[in-house]
Legacy VTK file of the C-alpha trace (Angstrom):
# vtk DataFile Version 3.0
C-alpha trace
ASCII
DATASET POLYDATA
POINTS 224 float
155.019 125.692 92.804
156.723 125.540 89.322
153.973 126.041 86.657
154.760 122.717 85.047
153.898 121.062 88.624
150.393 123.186 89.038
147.568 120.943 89.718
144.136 122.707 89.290
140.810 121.656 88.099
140.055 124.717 86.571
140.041 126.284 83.073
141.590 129.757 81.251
140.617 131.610 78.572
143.767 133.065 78.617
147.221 132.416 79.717
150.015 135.346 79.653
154.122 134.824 79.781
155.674 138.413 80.413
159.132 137.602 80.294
158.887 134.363 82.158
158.407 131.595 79.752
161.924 131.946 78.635
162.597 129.925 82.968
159.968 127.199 81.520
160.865 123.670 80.227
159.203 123.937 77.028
157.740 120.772 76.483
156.226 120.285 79.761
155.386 124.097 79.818
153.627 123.641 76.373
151.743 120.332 77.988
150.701 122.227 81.165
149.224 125.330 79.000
147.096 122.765 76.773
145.885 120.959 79.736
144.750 124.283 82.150
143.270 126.217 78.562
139.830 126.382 77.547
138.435 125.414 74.119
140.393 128.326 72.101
141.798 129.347 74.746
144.929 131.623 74.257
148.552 131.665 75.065
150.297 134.831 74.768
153.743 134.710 75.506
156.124 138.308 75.457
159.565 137.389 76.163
163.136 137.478 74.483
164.651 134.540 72.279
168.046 133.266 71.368
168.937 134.362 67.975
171.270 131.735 66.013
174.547 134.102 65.368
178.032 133.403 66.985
179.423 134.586 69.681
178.088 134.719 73.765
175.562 137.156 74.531
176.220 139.060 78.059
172.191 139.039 78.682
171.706 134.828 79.347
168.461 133.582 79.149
165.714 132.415 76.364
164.510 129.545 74.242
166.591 129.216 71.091
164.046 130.550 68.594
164.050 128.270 65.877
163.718 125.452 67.950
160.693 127.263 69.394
159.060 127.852 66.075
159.414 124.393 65.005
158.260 122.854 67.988
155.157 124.740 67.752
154.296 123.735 64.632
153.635 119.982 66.101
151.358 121.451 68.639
147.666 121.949 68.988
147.704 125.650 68.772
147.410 127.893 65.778
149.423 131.043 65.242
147.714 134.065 65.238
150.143 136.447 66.383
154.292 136.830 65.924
155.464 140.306 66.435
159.087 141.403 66.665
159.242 144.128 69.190
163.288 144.138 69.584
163.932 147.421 68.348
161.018 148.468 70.661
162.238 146.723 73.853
166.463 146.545 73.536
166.695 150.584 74.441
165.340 149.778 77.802
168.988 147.775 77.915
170.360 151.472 77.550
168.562 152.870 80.133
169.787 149.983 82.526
173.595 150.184 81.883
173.606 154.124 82.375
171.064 153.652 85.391
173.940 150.911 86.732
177.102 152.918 85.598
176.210 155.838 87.106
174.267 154.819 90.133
174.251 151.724 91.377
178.401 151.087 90.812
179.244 153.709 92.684
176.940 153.021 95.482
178.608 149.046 95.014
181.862 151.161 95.737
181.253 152.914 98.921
179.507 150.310 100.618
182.213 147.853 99.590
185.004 150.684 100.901
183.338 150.963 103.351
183.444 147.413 104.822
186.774 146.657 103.644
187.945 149.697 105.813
185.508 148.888 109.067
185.297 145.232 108.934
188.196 143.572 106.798
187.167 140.057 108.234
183.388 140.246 107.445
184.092 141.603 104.351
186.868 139.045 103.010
184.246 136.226 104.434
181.646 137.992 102.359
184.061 137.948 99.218
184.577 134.760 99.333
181.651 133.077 99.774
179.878 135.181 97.308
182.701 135.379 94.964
180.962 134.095 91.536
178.013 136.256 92.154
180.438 138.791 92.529
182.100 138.174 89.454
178.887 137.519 87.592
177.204 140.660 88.451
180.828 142.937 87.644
180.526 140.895 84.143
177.348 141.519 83.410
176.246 144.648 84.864
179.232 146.403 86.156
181.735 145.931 82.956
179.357 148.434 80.586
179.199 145.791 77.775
175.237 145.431 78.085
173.723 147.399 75.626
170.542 147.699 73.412
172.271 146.939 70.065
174.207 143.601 71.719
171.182 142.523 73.019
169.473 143.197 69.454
172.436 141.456 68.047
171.880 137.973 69.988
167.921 137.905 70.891
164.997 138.456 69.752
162.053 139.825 71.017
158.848 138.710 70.054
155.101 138.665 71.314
153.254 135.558 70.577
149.684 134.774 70.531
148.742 130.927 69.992
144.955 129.760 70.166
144.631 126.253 70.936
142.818 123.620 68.593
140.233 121.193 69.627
141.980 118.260 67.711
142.297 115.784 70.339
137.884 116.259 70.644
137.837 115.507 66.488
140.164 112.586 67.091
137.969 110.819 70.089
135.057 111.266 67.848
136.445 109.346 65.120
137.643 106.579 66.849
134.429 106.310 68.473
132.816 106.833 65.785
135.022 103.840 64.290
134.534 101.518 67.033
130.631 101.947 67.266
130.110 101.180 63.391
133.861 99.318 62.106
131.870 95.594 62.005
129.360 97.078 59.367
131.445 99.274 57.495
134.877 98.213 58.067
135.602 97.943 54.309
133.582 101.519 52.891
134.007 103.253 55.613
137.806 103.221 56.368
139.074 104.507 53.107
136.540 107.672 53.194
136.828 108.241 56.744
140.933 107.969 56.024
140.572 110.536 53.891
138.611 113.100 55.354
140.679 112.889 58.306
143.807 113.641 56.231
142.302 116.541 54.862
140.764 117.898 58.044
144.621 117.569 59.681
146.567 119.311 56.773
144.270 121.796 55.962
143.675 122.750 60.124
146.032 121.073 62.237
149.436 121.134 59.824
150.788 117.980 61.271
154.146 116.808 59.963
154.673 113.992 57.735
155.314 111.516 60.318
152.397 112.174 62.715
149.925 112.161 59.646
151.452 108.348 58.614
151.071 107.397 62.283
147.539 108.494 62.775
146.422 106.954 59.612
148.016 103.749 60.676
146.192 103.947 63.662
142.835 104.576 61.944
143.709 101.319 60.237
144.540 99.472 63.451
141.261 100.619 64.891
139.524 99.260 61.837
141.557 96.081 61.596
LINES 1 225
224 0 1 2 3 4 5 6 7 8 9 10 11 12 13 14 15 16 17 18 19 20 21 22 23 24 25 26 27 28 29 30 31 32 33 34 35 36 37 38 39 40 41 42 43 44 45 46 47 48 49 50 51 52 53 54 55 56 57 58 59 60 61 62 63 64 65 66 67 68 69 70 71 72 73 74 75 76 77 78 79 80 81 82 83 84 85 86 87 88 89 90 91 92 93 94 95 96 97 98 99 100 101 102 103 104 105 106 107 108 109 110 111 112 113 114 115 116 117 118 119 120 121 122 123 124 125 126 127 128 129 130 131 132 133 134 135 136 137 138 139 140 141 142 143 144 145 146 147 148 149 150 151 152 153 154 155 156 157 158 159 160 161 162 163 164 165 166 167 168 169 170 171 172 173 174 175 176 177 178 179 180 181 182 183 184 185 186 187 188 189 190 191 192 193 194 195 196 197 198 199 200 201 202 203 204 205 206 207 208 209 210 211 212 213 214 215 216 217 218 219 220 221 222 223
């Protein structure tokens, strides 16, 4: 099954992406990972990004990287690790267009002579049915246009390490902590409590603006 879909009782210390988050929904992927991770737990992620430049790469794939970054900054995980590896990882795009060019084409060409000449009928059948994977892998693969510095020109390749936060734990402990004791204290304790959960959020958690206003709001609701 999809990874978003897993159902599992268990827990992970540590959950790796080689070059397969870029085929995950990112919200539900980023859902999924804080449900199935441990206290800490990790998510390490090594995969290729969408750089924001003009033009169409000919190597598809990959979240758009800003969006990525900024996403992640509303979630429960804390950055410990962004490395740019592209300079590492985009000669192995040089490797695959000679390895293609000079291999695999011309086997392409003899096997496709070779039915065109043998079995004309089977092999216009087979053109046409497969005729936009045909053109798909010619433009991608076959024309020569992959390379390591196009690919460095439109992605990005980064390795990511995120260690997830235990804020939702704080946050039940507050409001319990608010409903057990918010008859007797409901006037001292709000504002202090109010604050100390402000400063615990910015100073661990980095929550925007707008998610800090609506927590507080609902630390007053709970005290209302």
């Amino acid at each position: 099954c999809r990874f978003e879909e897993l159902s599992t009782n268990k827990k992970y210390d540590l959950i790796l992406c080689s070059e397969s988050f870029q085929y995950l929904l990112l919200e539900e992927a980023m859902e999924q990972t804080s449900i199935l991770l441990n206290k800490n737990g990790n998510l390490l992620i090594c995969d290729f990004f969408q750089r924001n430049v003009p033009g169409k790469s000919p190597v598809s794939g990959g979240h758009k990287i800003e969006r990525f970054l900024k996403y992640m900054q509303s979630q429960p995980f804390t950055q410990i690790t962004d490395k740019d590896i592209t300079k590492e990882t985009s000669p192995s795009l040089d490797i695959m267009r000679d390895l293609i060019q000079e291999v695999i084409f011309p086997t392409w060409n003899s096997v496709a002579y070779y039915m065109t000449s043998n079995y004309p009928k089977i092999s216009r059948l087979f053109s046409f049915v497969f005729r936009k994977k045909i053109a798909q892998a010619h433009r991608k693969y076959f024309s020569g246009g992959t390379s390591g510095e196009q690919f460095a020109h439109f992605k990005t390749y980064r390795l990511f390490l995120y260690q997830k936060n235990n804020w939702i734990v704080i946050i039940s402990i507050f409001e319990e902590k608010i409903t057990e004791q918010k008859r007797i204290f409901q006037r001292h304790f709000l504002k202090p409590l109010t604050k100390m959960y402000e400063v615990i959020y910015i100073n661990k958690f980095t929550l925007n603006p707008f998610q800090m206003t609506w927590q507080k709001q609902k630390l007053k609701k709970l005290c209302a």
